[in-house]
TORZAZA-532216 format. One record per atom (N, C-alpha, C, O): x negated, y, z negated; residue number from 1; chain; residue in three letters. Coordinates in steps of 0.1 Angstrom, whole numbers, plus 5000, padded with zeros to 4 digits. Layout:
<rs>
X/Y/Z/NUM/A/ala
...
</rs>
This chain:
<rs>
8514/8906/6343/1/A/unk
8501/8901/6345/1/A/unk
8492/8911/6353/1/A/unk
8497/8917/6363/1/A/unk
8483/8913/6348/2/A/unk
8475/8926/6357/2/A/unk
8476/8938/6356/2/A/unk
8474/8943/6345/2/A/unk
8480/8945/6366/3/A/unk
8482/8961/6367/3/A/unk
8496/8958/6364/3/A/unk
8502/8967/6358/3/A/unk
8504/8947/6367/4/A/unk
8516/8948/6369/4/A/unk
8520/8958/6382/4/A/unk
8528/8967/6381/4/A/unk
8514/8954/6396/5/A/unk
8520/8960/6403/5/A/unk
8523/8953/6414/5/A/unk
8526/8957/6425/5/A/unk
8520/8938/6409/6/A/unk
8519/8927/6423/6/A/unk
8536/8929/6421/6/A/unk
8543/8932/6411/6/A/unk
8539/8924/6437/7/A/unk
8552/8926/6440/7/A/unk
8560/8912/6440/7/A/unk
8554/8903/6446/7/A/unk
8569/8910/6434/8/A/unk
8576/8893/6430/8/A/unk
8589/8891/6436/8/A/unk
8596/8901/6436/8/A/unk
8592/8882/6442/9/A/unk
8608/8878/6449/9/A/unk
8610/8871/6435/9/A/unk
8602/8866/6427/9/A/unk
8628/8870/6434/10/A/unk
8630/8867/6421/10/A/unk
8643/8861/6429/10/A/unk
8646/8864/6441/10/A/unk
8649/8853/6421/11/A/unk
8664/8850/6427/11/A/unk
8673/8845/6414/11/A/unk
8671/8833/6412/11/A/unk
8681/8852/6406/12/A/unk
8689/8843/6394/12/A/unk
8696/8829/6398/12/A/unk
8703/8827/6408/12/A/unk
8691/8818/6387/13/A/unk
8696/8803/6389/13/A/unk
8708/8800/6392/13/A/unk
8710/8789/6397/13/A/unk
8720/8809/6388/14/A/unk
8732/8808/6390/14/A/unk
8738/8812/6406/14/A/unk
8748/8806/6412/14/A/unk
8729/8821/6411/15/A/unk
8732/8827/6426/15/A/unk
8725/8810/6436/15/A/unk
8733/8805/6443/15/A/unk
8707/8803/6433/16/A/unk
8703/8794/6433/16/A/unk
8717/8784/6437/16/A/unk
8723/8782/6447/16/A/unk
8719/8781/6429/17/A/unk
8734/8767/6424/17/A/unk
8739/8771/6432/17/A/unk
8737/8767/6443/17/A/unk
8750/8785/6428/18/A/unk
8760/8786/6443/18/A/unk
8758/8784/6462/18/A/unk
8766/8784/6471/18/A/unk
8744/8783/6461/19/A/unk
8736/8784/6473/19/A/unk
8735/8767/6478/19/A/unk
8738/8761/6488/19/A/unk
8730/8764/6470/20/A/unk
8728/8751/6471/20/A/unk
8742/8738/6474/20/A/unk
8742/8727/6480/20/A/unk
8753/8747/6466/21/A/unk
8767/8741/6468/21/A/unk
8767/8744/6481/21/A/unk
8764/8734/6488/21/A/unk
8772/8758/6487/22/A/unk
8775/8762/6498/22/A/unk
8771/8754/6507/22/A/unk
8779/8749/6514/22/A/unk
8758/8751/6509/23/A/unk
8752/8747/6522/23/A/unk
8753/8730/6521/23/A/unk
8755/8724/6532/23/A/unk
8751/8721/6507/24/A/unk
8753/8707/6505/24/A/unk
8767/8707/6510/24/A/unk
8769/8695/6512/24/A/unk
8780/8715/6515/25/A/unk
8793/8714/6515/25/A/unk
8798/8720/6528/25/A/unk
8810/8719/6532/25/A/unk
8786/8727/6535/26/A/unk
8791/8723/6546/26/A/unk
8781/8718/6559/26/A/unk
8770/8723/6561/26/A/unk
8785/8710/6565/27/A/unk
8779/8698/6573/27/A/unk
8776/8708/6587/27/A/unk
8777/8702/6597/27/A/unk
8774/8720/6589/28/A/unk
8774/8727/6603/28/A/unk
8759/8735/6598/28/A/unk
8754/8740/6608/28/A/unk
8753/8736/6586/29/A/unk
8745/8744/6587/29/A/unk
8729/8735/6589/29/A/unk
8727/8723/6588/29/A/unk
8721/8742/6591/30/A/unk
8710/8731/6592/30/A/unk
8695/8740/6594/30/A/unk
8698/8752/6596/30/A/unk
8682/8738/6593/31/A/unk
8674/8751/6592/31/A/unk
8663/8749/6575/31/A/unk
8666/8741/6565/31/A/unk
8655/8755/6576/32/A/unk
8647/8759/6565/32/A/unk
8661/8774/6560/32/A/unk
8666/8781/6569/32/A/unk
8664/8774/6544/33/A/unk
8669/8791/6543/33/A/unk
8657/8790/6533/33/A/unk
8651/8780/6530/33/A/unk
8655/8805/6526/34/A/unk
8650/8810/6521/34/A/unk
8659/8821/6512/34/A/unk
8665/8831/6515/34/A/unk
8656/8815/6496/35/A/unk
8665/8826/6488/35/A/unk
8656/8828/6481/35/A/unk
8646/8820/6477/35/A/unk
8661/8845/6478/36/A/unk
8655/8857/6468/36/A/unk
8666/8868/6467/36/A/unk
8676/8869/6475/36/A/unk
8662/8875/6459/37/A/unk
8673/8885/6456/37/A/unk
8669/8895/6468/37/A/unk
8658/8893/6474/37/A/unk
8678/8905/6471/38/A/unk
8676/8910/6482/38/A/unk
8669/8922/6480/38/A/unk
8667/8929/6489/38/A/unk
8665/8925/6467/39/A/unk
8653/8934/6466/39/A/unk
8642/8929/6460/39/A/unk
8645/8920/6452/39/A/unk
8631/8931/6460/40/A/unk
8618/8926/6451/40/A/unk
8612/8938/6442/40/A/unk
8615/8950/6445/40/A/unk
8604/8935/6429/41/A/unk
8605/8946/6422/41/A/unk
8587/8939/6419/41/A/unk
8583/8927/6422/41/A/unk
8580/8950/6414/42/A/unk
8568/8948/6410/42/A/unk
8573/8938/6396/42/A/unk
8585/8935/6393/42/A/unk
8556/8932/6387/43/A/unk
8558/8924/6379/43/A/unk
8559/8936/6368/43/A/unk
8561/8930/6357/43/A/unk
8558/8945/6366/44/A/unk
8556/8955/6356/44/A/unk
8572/8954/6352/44/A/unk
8575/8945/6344/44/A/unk
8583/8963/6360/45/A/unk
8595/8962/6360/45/A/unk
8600/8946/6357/45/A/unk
8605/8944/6346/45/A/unk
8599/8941/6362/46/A/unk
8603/8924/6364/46/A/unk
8601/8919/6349/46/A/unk
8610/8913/6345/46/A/unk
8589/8922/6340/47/A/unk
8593/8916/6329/47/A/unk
8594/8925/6317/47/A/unk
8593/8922/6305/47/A/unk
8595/8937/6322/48/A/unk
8601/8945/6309/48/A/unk
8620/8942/6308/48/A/unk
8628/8944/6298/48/A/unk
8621/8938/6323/49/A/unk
8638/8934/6322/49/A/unk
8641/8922/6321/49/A/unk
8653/8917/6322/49/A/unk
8631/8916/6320/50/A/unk
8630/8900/6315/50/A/unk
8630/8898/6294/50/A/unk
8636/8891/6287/50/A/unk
8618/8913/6292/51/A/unk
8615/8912/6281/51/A/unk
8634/8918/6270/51/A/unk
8638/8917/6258/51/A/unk
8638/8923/6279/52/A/unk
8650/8930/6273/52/A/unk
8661/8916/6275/52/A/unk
8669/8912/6267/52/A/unk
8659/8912/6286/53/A/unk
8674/8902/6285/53/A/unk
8670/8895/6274/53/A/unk
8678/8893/6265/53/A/unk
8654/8890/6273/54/A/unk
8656/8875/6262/54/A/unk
8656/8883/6250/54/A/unk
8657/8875/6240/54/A/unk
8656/8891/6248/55/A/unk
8655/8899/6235/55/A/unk
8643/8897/6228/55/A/unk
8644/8892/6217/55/A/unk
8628/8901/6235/56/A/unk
8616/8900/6231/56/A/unk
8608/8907/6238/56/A/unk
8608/8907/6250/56/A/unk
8598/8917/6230/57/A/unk
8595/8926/6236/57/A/unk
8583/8920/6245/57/A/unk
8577/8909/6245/57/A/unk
8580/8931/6254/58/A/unk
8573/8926/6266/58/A/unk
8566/8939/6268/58/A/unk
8567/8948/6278/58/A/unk
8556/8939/6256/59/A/unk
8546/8951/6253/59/A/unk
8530/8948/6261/59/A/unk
8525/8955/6270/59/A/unk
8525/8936/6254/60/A/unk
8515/8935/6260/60/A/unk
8509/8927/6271/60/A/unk
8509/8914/6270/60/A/unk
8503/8932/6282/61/A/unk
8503/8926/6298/61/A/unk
8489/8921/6295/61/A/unk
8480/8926/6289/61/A/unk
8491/8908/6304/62/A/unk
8476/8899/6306/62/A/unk
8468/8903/6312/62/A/unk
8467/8902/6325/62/A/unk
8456/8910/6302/63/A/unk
8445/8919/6312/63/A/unk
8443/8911/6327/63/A/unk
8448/8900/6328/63/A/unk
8436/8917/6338/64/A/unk
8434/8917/6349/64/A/unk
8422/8907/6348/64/A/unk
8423/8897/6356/64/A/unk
8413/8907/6342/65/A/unk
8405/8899/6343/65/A/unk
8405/8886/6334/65/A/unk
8397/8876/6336/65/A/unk
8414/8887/6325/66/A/unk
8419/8869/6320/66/A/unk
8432/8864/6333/66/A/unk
8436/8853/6335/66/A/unk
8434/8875/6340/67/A/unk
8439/8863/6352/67/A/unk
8430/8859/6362/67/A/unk
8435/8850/6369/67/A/unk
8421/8863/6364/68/A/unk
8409/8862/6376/68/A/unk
8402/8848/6370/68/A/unk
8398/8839/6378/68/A/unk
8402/8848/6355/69/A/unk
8396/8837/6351/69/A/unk
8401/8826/6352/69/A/unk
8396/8815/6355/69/A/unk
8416/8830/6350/70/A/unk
8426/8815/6349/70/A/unk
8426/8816/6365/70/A/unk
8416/8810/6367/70/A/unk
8429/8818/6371/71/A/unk
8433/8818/6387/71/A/unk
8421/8820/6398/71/A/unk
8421/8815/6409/71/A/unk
8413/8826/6394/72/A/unk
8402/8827/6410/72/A/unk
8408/8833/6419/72/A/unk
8414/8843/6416/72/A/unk
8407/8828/6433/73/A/unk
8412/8838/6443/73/A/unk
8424/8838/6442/73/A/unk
8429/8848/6446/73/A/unk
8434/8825/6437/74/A/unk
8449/8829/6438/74/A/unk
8451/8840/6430/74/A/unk
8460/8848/6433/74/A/unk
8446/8842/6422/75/A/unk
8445/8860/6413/75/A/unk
8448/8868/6424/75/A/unk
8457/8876/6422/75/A/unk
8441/8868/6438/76/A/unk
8446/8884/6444/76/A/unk
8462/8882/6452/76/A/unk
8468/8891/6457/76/A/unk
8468/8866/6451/77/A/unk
8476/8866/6460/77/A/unk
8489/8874/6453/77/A/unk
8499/8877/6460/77/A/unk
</rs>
């Protein structure tokens, strides 16, 4: 979307689940957590390796200004 240089936390659903076991299973933990993978990658990277897992290319990015239109100011977040 964009330049593709906004920066995205990502976390795979399966790491998600294990996380959600862990902590439903044991009765000592307690708190807001917060999961994401432990590195963040721009959106450029993020769905060209998106576009390779699902096996579909991931050639053309949503100009910058058809996201300003769909989004407004959440566009700069």
């Amino acid at each position: 979307m964009g330049r593709g240089n906004q920066w995205r936390s990502w976390i795979h659903i399966d790491d998600t689940v294990r996380c959600f076991e862990m902590l439903l299973g044991n009765g000592q933990v307690k708190g807001v957590f917060n999961l994401t993978a432990p590195h963040s990658v721009t959106q450029g990277p993020f769905a060209s390796a998106l576009g390779r897992q699902l096996k579909r290319p991931a050639l053309m990015p949503l100009p910058e200004f058809v996201v300003k239109l769909m989004m407004d100011d959440f566009s700069e977040e």
